[in-house]
Structure formats: structure tokens, C-alpha cells
PyMOL commands that place a pseudoatom at each C-alpha (Angstrom):
pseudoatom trace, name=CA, resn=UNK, resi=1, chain=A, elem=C, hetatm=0, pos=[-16.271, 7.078, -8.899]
pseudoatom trace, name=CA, resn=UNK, resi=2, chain=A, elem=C, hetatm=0, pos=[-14.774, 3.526, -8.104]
pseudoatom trace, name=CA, resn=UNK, resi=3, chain=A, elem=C, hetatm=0, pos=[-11.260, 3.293, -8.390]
pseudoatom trace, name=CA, resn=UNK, resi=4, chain=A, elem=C, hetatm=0, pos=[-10.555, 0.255, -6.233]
pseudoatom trace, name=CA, resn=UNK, resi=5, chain=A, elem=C, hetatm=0, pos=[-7.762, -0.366, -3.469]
pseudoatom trace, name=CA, resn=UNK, resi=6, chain=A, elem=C, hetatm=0, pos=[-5.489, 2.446, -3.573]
pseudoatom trace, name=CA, resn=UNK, resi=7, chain=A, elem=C, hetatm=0, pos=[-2.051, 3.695, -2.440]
pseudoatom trace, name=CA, resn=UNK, resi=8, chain=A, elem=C, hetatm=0, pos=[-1.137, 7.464, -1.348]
pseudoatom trace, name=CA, resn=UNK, resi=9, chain=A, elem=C, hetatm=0, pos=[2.526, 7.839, -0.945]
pseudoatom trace, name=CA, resn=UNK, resi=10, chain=A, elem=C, hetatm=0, pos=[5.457, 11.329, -0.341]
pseudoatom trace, name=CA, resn=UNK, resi=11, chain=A, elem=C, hetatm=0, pos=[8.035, 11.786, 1.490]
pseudoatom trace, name=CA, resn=UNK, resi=12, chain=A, elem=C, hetatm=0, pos=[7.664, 10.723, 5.313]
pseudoatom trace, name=CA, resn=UNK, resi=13, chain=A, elem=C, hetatm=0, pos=[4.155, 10.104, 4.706]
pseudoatom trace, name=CA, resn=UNK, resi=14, chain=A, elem=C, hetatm=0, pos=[1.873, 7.073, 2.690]
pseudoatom trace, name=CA, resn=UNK, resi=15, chain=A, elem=C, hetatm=0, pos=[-1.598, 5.675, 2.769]
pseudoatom trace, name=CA, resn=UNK, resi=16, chain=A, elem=C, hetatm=0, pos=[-3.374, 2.790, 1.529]
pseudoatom trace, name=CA, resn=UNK, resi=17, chain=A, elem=C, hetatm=0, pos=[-7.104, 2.364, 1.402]
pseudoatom trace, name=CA, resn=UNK, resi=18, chain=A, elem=C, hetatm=0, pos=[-9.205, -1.001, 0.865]
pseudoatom trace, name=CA, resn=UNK, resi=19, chain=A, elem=C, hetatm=0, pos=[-12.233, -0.105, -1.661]
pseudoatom trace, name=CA, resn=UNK, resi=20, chain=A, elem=C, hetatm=0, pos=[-14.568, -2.759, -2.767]
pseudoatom trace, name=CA, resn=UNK, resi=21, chain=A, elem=C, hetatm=0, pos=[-17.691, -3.939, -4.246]
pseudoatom trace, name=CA, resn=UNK, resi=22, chain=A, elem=C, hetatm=0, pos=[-17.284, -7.660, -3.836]
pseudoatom trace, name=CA, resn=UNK, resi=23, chain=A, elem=C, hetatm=0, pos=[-15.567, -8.105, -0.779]
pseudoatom trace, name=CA, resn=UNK, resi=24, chain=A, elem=C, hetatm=0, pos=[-16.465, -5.170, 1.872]
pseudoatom trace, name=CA, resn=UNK, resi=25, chain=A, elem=C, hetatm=0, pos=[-16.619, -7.430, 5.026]
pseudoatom trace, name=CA, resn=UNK, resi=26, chain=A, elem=C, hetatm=0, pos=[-12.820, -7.087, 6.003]
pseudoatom trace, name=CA, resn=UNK, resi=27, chain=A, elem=C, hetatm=0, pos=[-10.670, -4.860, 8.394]
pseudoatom trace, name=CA, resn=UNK, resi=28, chain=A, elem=C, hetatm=0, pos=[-7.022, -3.988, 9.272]
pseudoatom trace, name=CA, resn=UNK, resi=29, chain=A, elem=C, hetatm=0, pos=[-5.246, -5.578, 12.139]
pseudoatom trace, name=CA, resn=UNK, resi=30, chain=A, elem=C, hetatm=0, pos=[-1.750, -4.912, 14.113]
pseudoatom trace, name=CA, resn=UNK, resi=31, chain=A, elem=C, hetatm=0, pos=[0.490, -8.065, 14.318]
pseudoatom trace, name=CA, resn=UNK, resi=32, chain=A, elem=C, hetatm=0, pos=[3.084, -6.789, 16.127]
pseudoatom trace, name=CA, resn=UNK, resi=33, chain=A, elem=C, hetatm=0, pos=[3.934, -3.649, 13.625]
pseudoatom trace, name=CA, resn=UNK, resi=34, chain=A, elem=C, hetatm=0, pos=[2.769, -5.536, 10.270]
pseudoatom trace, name=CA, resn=UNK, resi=35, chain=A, elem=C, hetatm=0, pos=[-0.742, -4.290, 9.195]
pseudoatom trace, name=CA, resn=UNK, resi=36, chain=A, elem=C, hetatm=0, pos=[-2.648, -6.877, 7.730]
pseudoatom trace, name=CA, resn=UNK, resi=37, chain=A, elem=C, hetatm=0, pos=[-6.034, -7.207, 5.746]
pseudoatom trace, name=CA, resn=UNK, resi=38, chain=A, elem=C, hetatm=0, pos=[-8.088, -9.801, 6.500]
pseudoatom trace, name=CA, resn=UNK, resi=39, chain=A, elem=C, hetatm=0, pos=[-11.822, -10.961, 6.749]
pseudoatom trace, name=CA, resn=UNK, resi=40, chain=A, elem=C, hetatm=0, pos=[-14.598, -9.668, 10.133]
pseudoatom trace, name=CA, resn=UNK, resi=41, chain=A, elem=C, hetatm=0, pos=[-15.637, -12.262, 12.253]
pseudoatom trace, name=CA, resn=UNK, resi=42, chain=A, elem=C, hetatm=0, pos=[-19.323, -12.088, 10.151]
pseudoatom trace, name=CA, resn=UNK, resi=43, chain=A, elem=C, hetatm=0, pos=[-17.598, -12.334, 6.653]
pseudoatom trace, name=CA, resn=UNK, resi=44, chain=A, elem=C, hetatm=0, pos=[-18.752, -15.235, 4.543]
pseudoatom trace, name=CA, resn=UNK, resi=45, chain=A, elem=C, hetatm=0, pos=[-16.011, -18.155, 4.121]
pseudoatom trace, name=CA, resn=UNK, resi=46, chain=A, elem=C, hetatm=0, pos=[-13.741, -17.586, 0.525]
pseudoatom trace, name=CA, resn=UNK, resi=47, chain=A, elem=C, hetatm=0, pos=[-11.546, -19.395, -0.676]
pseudoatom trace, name=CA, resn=UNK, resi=48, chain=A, elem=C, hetatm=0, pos=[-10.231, -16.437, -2.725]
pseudoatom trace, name=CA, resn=UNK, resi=49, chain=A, elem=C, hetatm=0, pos=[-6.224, -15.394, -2.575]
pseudoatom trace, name=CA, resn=UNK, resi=50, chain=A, elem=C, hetatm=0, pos=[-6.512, -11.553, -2.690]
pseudoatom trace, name=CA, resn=UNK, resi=51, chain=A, elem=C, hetatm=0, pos=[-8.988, -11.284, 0.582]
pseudoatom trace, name=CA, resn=UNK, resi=52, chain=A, elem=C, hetatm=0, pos=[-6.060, -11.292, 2.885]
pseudoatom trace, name=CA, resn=UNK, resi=53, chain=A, elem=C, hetatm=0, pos=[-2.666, -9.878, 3.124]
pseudoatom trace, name=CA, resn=UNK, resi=54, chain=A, elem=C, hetatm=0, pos=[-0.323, -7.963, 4.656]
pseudoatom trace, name=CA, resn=UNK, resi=55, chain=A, elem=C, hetatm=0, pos=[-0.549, -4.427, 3.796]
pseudoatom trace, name=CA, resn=UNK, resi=56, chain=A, elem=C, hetatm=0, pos=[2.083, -2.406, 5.433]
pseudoatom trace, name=CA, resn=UNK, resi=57, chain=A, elem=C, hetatm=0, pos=[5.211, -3.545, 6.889]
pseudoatom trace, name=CA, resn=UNK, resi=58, chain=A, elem=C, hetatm=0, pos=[8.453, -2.220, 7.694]
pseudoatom trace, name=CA, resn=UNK, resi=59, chain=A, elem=C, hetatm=0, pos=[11.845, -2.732, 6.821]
pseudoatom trace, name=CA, resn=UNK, resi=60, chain=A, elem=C, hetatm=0, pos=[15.483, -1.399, 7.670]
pseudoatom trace, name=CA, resn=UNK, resi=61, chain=A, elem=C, hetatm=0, pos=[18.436, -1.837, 5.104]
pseudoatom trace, name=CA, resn=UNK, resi=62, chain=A, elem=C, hetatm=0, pos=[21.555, -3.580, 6.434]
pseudoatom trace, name=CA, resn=UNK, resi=63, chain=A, elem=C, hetatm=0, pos=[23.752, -1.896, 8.483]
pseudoatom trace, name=CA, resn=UNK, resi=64, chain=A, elem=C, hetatm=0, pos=[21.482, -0.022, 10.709]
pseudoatom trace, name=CA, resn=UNK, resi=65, chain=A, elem=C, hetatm=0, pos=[19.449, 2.272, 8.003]
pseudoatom trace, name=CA, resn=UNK, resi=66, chain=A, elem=C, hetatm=0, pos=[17.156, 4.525, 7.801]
pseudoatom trace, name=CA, resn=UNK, resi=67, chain=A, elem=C, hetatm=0, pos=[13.219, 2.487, 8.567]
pseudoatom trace, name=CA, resn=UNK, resi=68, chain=A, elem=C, hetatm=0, pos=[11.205, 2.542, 5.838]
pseudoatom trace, name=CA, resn=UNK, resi=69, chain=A, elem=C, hetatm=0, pos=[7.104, 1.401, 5.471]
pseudoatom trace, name=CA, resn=UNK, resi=70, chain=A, elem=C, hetatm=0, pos=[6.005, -0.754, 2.150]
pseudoatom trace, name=CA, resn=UNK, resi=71, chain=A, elem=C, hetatm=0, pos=[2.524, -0.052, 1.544]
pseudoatom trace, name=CA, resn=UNK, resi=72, chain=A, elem=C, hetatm=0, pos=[0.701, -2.038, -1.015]
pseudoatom trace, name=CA, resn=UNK, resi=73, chain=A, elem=C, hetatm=0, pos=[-2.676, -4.316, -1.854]
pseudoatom trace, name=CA, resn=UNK, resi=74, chain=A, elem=C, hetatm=0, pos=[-1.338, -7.916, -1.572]
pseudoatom trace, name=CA, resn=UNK, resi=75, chain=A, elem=C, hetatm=0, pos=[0.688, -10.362, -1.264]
pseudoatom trace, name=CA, resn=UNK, resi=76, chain=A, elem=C, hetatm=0, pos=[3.995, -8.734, -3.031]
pseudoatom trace, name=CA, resn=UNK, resi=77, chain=A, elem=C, hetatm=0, pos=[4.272, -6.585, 0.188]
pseudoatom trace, name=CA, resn=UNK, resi=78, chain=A, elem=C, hetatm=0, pos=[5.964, -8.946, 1.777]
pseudoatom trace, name=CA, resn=UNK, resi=79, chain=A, elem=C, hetatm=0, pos=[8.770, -9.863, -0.575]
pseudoatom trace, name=CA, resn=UNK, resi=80, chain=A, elem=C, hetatm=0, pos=[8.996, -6.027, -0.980]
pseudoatom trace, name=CA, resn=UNK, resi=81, chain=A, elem=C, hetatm=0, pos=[9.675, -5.472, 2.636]
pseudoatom trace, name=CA, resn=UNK, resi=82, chain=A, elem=C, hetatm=0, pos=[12.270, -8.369, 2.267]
pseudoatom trace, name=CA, resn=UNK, resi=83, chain=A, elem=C, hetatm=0, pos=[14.423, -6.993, -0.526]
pseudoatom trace, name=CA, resn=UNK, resi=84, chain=A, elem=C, hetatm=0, pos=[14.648, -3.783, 1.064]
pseudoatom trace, name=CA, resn=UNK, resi=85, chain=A, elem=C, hetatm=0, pos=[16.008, -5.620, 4.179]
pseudoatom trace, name=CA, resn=UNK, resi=86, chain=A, elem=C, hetatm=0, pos=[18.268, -7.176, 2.136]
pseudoatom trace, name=CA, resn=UNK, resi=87, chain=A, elem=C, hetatm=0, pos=[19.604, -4.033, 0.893]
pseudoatom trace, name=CA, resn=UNK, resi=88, chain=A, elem=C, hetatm=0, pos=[17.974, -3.510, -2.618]
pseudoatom trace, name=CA, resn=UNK, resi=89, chain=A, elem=C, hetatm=0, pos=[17.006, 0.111, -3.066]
pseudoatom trace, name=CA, resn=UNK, resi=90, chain=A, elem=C, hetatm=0, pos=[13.418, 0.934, -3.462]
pseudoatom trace, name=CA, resn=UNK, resi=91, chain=A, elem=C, hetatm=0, pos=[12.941, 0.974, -6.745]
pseudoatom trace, name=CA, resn=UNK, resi=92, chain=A, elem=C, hetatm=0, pos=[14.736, -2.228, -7.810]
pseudoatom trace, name=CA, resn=UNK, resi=93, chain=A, elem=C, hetatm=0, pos=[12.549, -3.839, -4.557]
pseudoatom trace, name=CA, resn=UNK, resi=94, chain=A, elem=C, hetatm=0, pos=[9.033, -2.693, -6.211]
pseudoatom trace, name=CA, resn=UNK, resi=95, chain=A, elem=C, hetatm=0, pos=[10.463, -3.419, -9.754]
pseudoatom trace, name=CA, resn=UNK, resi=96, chain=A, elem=C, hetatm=0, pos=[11.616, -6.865, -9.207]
pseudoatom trace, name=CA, resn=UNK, resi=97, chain=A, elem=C, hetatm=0, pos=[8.546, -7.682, -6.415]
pseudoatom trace, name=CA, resn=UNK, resi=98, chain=A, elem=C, hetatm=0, pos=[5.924, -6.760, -8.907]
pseudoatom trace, name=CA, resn=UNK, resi=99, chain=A, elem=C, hetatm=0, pos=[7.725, -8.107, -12.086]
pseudoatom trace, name=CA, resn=UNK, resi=100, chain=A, elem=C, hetatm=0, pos=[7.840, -11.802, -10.503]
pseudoatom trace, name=CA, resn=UNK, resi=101, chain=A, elem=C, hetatm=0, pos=[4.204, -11.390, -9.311]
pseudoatom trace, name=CA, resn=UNK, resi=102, chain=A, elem=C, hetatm=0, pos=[2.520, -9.473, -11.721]
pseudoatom trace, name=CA, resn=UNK, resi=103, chain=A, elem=C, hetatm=0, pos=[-1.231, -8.648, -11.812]
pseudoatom trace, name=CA, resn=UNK, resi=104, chain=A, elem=C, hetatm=0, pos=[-3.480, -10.676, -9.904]
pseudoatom trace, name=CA, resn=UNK, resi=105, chain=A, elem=C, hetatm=0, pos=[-4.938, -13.289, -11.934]
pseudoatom trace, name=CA, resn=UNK, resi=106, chain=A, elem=C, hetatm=0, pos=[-8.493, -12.556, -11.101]
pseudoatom trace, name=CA, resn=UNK, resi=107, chain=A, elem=C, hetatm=0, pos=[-11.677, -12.087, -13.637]
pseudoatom trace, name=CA, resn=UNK, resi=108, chain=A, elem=C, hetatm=0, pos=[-10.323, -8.458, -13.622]
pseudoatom trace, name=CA, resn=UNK, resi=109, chain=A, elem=C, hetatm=0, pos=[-6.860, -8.822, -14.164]
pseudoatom trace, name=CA, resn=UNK, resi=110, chain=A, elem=C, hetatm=0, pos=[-6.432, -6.445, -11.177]
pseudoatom trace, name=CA, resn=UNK, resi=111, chain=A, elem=C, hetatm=0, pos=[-2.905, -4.820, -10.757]
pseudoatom trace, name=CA, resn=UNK, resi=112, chain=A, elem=C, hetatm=0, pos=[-1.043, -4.936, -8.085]
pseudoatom trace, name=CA, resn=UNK, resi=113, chain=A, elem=C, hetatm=0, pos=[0.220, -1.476, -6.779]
pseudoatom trace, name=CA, resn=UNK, resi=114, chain=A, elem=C, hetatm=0, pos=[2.934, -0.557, -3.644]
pseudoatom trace, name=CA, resn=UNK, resi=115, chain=A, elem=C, hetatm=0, pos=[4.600, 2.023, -2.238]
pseudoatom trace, name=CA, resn=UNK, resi=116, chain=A, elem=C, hetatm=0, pos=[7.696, 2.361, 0.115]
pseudoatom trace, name=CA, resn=UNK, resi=117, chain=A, elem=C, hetatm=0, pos=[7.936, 5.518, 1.913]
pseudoatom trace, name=CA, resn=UNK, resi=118, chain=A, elem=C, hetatm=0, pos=[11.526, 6.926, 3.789]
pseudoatom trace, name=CA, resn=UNK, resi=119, chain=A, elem=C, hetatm=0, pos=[11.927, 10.473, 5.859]
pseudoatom trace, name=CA, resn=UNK, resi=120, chain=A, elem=C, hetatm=0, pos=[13.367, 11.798, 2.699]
pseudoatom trace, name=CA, resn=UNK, resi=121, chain=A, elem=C, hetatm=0, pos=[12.102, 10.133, -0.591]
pseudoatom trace, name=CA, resn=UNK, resi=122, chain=A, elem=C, hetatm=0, pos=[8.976, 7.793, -1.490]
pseudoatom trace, name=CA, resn=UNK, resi=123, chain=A, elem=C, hetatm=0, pos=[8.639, 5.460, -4.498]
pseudoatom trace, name=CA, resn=UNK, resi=124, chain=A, elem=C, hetatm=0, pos=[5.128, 4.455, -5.935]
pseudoatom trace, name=CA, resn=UNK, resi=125, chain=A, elem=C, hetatm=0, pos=[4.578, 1.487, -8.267]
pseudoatom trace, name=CA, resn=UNK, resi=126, chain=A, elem=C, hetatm=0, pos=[1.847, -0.763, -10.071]
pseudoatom trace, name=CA, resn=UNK, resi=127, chain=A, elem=C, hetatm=0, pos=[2.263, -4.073, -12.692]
pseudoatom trace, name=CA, resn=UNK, resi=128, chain=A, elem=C, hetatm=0, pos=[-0.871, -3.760, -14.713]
pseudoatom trace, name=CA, resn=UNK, resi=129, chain=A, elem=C, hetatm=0, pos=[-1.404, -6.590, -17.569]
pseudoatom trace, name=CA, resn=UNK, resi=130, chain=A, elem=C, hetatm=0, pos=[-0.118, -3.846, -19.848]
pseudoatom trace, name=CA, resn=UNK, resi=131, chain=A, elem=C, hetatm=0, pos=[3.053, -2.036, -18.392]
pseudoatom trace, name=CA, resn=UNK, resi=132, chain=A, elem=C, hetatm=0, pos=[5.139, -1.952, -14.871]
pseudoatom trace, name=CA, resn=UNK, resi=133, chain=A, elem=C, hetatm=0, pos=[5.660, 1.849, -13.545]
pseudoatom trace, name=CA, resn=UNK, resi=134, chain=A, elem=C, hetatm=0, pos=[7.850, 2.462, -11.051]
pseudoatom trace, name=CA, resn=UNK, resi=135, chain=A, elem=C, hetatm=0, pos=[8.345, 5.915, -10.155]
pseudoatom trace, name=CA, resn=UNK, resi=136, chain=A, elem=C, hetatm=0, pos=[10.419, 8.406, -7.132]
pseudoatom trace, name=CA, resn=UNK, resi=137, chain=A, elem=C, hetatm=0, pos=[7.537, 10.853, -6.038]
pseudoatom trace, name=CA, resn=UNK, resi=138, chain=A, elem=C, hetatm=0, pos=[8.429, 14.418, -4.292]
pseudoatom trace, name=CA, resn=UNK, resi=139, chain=A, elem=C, hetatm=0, pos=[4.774, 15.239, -3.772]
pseudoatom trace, name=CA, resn=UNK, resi=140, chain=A, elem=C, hetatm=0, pos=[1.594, 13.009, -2.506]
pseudoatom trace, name=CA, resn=UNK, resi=141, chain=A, elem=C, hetatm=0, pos=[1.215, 10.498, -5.442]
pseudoatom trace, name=CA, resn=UNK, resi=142, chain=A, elem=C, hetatm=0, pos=[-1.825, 8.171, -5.895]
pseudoatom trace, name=CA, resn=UNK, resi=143, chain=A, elem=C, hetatm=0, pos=[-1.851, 5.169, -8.001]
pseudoatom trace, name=CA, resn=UNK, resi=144, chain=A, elem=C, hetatm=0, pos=[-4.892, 2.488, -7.894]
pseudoatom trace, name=CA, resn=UNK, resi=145, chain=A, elem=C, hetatm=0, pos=[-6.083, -0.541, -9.037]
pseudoatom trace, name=CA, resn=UNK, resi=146, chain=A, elem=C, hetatm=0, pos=[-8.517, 1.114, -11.392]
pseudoatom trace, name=CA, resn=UNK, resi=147, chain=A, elem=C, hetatm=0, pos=[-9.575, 4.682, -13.232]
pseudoatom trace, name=CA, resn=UNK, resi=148, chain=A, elem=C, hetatm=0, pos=[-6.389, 6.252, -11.829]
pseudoatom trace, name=CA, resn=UNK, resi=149, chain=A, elem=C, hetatm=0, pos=[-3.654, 3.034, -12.998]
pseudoatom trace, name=CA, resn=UNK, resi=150, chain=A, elem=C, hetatm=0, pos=[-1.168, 5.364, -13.556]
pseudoatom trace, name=CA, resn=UNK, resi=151, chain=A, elem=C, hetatm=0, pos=[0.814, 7.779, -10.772]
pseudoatom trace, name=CA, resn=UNK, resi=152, chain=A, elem=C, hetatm=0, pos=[-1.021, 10.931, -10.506]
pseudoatom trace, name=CA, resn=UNK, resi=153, chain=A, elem=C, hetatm=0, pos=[-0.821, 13.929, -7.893]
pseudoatom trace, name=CA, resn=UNK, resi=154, chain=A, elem=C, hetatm=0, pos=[-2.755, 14.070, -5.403]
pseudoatom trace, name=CA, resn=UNK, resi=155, chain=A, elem=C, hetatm=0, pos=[-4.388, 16.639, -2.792]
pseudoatom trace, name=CA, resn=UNK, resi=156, chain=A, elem=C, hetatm=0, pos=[-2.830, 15.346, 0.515]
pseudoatom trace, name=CA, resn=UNK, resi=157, chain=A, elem=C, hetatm=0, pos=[-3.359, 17.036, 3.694]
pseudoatom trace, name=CA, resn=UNK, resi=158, chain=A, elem=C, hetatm=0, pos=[-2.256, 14.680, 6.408]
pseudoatom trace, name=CA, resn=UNK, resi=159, chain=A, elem=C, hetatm=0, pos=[0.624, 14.949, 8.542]
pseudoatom trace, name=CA, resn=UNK, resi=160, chain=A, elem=C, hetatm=0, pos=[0.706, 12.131, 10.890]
pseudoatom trace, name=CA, resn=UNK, resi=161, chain=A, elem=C, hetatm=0, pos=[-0.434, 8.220, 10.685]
pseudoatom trace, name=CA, resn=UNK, resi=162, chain=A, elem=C, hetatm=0, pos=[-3.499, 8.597, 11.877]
pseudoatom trace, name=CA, resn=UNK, resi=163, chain=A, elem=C, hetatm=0, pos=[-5.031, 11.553, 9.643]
pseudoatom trace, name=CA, resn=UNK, resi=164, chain=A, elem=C, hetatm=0, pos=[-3.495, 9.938, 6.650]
pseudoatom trace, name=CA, resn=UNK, resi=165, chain=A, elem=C, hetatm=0, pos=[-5.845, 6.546, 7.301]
pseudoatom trace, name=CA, resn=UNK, resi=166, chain=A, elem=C, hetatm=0, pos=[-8.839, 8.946, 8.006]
pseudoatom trace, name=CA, resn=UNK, resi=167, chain=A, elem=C, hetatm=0, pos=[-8.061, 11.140, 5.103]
pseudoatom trace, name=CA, resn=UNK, resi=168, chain=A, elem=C, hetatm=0, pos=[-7.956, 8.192, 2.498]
pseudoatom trace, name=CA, resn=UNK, resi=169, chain=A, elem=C, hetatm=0, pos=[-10.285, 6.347, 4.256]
pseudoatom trace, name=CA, resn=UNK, resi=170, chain=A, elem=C, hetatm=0, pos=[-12.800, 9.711, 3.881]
pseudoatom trace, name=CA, resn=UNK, resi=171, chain=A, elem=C, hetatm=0, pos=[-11.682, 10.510, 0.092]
pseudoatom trace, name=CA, resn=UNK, resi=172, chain=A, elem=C, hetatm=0, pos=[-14.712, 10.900, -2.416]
pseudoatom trace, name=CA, resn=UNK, resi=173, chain=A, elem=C, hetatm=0, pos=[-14.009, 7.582, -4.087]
pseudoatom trace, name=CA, resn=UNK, resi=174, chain=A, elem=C, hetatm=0, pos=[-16.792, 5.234, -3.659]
pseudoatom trace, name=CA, resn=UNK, resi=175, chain=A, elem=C, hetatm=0, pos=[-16.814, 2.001, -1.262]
pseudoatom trace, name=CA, resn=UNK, resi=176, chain=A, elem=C, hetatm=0, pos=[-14.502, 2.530, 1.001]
pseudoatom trace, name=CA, resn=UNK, resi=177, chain=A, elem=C, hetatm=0, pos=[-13.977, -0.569, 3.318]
pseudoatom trace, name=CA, resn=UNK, resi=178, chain=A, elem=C, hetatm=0, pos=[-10.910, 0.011, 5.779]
pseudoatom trace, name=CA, resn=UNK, resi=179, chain=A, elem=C, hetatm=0, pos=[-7.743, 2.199, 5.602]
pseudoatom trace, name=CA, resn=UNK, resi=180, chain=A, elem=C, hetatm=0, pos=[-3.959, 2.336, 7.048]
pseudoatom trace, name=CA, resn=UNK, resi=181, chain=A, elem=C, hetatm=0, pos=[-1.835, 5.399, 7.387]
pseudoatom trace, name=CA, resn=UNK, resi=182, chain=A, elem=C, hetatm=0, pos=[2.070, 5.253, 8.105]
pseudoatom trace, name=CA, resn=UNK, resi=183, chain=A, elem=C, hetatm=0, pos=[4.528, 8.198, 9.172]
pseudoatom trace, name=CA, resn=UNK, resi=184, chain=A, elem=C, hetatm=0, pos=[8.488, 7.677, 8.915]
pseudoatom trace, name=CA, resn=UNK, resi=185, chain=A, elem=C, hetatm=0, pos=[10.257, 9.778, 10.763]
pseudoatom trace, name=CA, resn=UNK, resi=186, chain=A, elem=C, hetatm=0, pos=[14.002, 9.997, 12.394]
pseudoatom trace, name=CA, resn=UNK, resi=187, chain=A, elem=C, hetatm=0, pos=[11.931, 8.071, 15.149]
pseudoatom trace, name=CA, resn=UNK, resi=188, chain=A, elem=C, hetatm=0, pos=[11.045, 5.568, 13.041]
pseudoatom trace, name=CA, resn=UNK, resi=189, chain=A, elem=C, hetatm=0, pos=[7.459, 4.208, 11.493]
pseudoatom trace, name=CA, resn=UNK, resi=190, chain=A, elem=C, hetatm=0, pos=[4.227, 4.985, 13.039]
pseudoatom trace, name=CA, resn=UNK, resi=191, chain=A, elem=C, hetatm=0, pos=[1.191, 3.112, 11.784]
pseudoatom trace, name=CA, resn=UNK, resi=192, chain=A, elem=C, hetatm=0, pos=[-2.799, 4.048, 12.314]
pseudoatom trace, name=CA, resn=UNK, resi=193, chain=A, elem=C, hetatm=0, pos=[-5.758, 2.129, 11.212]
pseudoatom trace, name=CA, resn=UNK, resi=194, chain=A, elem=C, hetatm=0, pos=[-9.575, 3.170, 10.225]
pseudoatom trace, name=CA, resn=UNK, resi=195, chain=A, elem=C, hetatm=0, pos=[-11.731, 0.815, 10.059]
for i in range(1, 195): cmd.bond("trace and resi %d" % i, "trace and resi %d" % (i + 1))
show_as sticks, trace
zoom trace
């Protein structure tokens, strides 16, 4: 089954996974802590938006708290990641992020999904052309871009960064392209890439 890009997110732990039919010649890179999707060297040229973008970053709420990792397919990662800096709780960061940027405007009106993960909690979101879901997740939670639009439990066995980007990267959903895992801890965020 195809279900697209996908997000994997629970307490202390999240996931995101690149999956695609038309665009498969892309990796994830470290820039100094942000993980970001872009094209391999032997990619052909696009001119197309949604090919590259950060997809995990971190952020820390004023005032010295707690690190978090935003996980997400595109571009709304980023003014995610700044909200929470700015002090906007988790939800309300996703909410209003997603809201203002709302699907991508592709030939498949693709949504954009997101998650931001804590030691504690973990928040999982997606703007489709139809509805914006927002939810606080206790257990693993996947959401994607297609099939599964909609947050949905999911069989999660990882326990540090690097077995959650092999894990997603592995899953039985067809065309996998690259993956990124992220732990937070009281240490802060560890990040791990399969490409």
C-alpha cells in the first residue's frame, strides 16, 4: 500500500519517513541539528517547491524549557519550530502553522502533516483540503499524506533515534525513499537518519 510521506509521533519518541513515486532521488542531511530533505547529487533538476525542506528541527520555549523536535513533510516545519520558540504551546503552533499554509497546492492537493514531540507529551497534526486535525497522542500515532489522513495508532517498537528512522524507514508501506528518527529526552534531542 502507498500512503505517501508520513509522520510517527509519542511521547519522547517521533519519526518521519519520505515515500514517493515521483520524486525518489532525494536524501536527509544534518545542518548543524536541522534535518533537511533535499535532492542526490544524480537527481534530475525541478523546479518543484515540495522537493526540499526542512524536516525536523528543534526548538526550546522561552525561559529555558524543556527541547522539543517538530517533525513534518515541508515547509511549515519551520514556522512550527518558530512559534514554539516563541512560546506558543504545541497545539496552537501546528494549528496556526498549518492553518496559514494549508495543503500543498500540487495536482494532488497533498496535505501537509507535523508532529512535535516533548519527554512527556507529543502532538500530531495534518491540514487536508477538507479538515485541520490537531490532536495530543499518549501512544505511537501515525498520520500521512494519503490512505491513513487521519491519526491512527500505530505498532511502534523503537526506543532510540536511530531504530525509529530504520523502523519507519523498513515499515510495509510501499516506496520508501529516506527516513529521520528523533529522541527527546532530559538530555535533550537526538536525531538519526536512513537513507
Amino acid at each position: 500500500m502507498y500512503i505517501g510521506r508520513f509522520v510517527v509521533v509519542a511521547p519522547g519518541i517521533g519519526a518521519y519517513r519520505v515515500s514517493s513515486r515521483s520524486f525518489p532521488n532525494r536524501q536527509i542531511l544534518d545542518r548543524d541539528e536541522t534535518l533537511t530533505v533535499g535532492p542526490t547529487p544524480d537527481a534530475p533538476e525541478t523546479d518543484n517547491p515540495y522537493v526540499s525542506y526542512n524536516c525536523v528541527r528543534t526548538a526550546t520555549p522561552p525561559g529555558g524549557g524543556d527541547s522539543m523536535a517538530i517533525v513534518g513533510n515541508g515547509s511549515h516545519v519551520d514556522p512550527i519550530a518558530e512559534k514554539v520558540d516563541m512560546g506558543y504551546p504545541a497545539r496552537d503552533a501546528l494549528a496556526l502553522s498549518l492553518l496559514a499554509l494549508d495543503f500543498e497546492k500540487d495536482d494532488y492537493n497533498t496535505p501537509r502533516i507535523a508532529g512535535v514531540v516533548t519527554e512527556a507529551d507529543a502532538t500530531i497534526a495534518i491540514v487536508r483540503h477538507d479538515a485541520l486535525i490537531v490532536e495530543t497522542v499518549t501512544e505511537p500515532t501515525l498520520v500521512a499524506t494519503y490512505e491513513h489522513d487521519s491519526p491512527q495508532a500505530y505498532d511502534f517498537e523503537a526506543t532510540d533515534a536511530t531504530e525509529a528512522a530504520s523502523e519507519v524507514y523498513e515499515a510495509a508501506f510501499e516506496h520508501a525513499v529516506c527516513a529521520a528518527g528523533v529522541t527527546v529526552d532530559p538530555d535533550g534531542v537526538e536525531m538519526a537518519i536512513e537513507n
